[in-house]
C-alpha positions in Angstrom: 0.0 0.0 0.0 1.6 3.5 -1.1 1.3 6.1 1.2 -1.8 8.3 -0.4 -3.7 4.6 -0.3 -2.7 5.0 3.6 -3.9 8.0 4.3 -7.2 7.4 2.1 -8.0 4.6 4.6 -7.0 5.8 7.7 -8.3 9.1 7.0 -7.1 10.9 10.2 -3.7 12.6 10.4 -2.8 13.9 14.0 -0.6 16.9 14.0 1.8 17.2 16.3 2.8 20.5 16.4 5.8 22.8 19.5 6.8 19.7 21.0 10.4 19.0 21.9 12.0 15.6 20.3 11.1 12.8 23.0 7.6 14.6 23.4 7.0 13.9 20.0 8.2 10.5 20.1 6.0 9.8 23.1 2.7 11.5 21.7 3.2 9.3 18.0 3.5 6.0 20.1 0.4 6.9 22.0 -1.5 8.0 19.2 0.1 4.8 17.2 -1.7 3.1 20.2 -5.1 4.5 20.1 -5.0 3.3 16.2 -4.1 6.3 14.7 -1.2 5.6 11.6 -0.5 8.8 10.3 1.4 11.8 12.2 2.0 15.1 10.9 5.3 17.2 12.3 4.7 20.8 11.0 8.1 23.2 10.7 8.4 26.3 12.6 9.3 28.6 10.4 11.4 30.6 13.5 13.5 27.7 13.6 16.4 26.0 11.8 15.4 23.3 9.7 17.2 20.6 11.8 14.6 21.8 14.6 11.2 20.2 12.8 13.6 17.5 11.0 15.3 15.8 13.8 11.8 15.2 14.6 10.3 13.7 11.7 13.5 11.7 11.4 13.2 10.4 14.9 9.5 9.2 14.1 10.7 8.0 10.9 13.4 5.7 12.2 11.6 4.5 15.2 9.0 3.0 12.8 10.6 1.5 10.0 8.1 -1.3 9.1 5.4 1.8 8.7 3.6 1.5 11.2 3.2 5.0 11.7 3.9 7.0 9.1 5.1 10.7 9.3 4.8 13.7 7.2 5.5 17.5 7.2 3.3 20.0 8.0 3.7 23.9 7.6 5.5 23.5 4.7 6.3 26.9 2.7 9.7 26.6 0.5 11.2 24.2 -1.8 14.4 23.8 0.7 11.4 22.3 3.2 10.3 20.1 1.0 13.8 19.0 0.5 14.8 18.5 4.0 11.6 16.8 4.7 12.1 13.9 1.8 15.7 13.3 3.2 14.4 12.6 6.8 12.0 10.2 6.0 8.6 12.3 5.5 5.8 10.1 2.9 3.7 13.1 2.5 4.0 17.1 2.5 1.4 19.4 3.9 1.1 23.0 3.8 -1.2 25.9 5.1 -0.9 27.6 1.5 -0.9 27.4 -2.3 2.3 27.6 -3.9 2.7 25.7 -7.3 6.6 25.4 -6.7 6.1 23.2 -3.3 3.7 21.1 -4.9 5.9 20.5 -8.2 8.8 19.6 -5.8 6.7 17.3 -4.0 5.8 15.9 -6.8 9.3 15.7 -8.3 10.4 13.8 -5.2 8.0 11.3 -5.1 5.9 12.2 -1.9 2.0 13.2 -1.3 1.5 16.7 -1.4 -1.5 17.9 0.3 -1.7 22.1 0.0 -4.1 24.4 1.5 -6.8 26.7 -0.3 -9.6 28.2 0.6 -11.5 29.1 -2.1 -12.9 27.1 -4.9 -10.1 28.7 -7.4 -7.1 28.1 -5.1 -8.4 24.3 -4.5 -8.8 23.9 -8.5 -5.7 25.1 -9.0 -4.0 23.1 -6.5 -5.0 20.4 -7.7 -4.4 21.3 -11.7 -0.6 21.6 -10.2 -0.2 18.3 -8.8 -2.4 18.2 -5.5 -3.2 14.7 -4.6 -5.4 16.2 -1.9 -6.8 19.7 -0.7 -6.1 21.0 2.4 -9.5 22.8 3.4 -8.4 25.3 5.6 -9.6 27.1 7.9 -12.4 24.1 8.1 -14.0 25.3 11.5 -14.5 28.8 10.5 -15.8 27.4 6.9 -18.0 24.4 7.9 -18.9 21.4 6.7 -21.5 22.9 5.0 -19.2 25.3 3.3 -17.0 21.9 2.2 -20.4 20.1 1.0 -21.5 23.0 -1.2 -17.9 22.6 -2.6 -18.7 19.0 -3.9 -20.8 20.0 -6.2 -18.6 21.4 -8.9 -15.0 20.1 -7.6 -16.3 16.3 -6.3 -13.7 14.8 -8.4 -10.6 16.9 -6.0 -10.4 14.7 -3.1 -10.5 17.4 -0.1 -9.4 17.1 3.1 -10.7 19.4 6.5 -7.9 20.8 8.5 -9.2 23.1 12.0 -10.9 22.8 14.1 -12.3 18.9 13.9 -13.7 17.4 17.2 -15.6 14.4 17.7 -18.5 16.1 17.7 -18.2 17.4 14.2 -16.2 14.9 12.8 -19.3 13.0 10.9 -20.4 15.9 9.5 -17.2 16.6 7.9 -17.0 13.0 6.1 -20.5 13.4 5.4 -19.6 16.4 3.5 -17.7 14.9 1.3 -14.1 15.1 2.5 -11.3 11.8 2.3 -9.2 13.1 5.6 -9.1 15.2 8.0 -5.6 16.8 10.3 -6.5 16.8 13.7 -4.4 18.7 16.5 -5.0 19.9 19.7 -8.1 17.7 20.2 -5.9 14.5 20.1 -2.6 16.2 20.7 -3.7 17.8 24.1 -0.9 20.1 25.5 -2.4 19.8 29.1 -2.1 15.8 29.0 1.4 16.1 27.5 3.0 18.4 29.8 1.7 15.8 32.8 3.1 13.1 31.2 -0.4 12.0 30.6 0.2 9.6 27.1 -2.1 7.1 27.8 -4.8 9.7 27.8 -3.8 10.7 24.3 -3.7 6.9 23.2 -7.3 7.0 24.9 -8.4 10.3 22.4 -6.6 8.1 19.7 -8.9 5.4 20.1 -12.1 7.6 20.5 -11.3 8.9 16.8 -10.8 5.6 15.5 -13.2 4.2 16.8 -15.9 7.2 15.4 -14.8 7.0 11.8 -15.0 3.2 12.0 
């Protein structure tokens, strides 16, 4: 199974986002726990590269069979997309729509997932390469917003990034998306910083078991 067949059948990325190295290490294995397959390490763009990467390498390496697989999220420049390739990243996410990321996403042989908002950007996206549309922001836009969507662009496979919650999850698949990125409300800072993994294996499971 290649990696966009992945995340079209798990369908929930959990973004792990600030954390230092072992904190991310610890919140992939819980999530990896609770059922959830596909992690997303986002760069911060005050940072070095070697700050986000060491990251995504570490997941990388501790899972060599697949199990989990990692990606990049927050991804703005080529050299990103570069860096995130040579530490092991399957698939490239990004908050905007910029042709040159996705073509060198493309040219490197990883998923490439770009945000848009409007109906143009997501066309265009996906006229440039997109395997799947980042729908972002999806809470302030709504399901209802990503349903109306379908209509004219059901053949882009969309994803809804912001804001997703068990409580609105549903909706969001029964809109019409393929994925969604989940952070906060799986990657909970409060558990994290009290050592509290099991509880995020425990929100893991909730999500897998809701999309089931």
């Amino acid at each position: 199974m290649d990696v966009l067949e992945r995340i079209l059948e798990k369908k929930i990325i959990a973004i792990i986002r600030g954390l230092k190295l072992e904190e991310t290490l610890k919140t992939a294995d819980a999530a990896a726990a609770g059922g959830l397959s596909l992690v997303e390490v986002p760069f911060d763009q005050r940072q070095p590269l070697a700050y986000t990467t060491d990251k995504i390498k570490a997941v990388a390496d501790r899972y060599p069979d697949g199990r989990v697989l990692v990606g990049a999220g927050t991804v703005l420049t080529i050299q990103q997309v570069q860096a995130a390739k040579a530490a092991g990243a399957g698939y490239i996410i990004t908050p905007t729509s910029r042709e040159d990321v996705i073509k060198e996403t493309k040219a490197l042989g990883m998923v490439a997932m770009p945000g848009a908002m409007t109906p143009s950007e997501i066309e265009q996206c996906y006229r440039w390469g997109a395997d799947i549309v980042k729908v972002f922001p999806s809470d302030n836009l709504g399901a209802g917003y990503i349903k109306a969507l379908q209509g004219p662009l059901s053949y882009i496979p969309m994803a809804a990034v912001g804001g997703v919650d068990l409580d609105n999850i549903l909706d969001f698949f029964d809109a019409g998306v393929c994925a969604v990125g989940i952070g906060g409300n799986i990657v909970n800072r409060k558990m994290i910083e009290t050592g509290d993994y099991k509880g995020i294996e425990n929100l893991a499971a909730e999500y897998t078991a809701k999309i089931r």
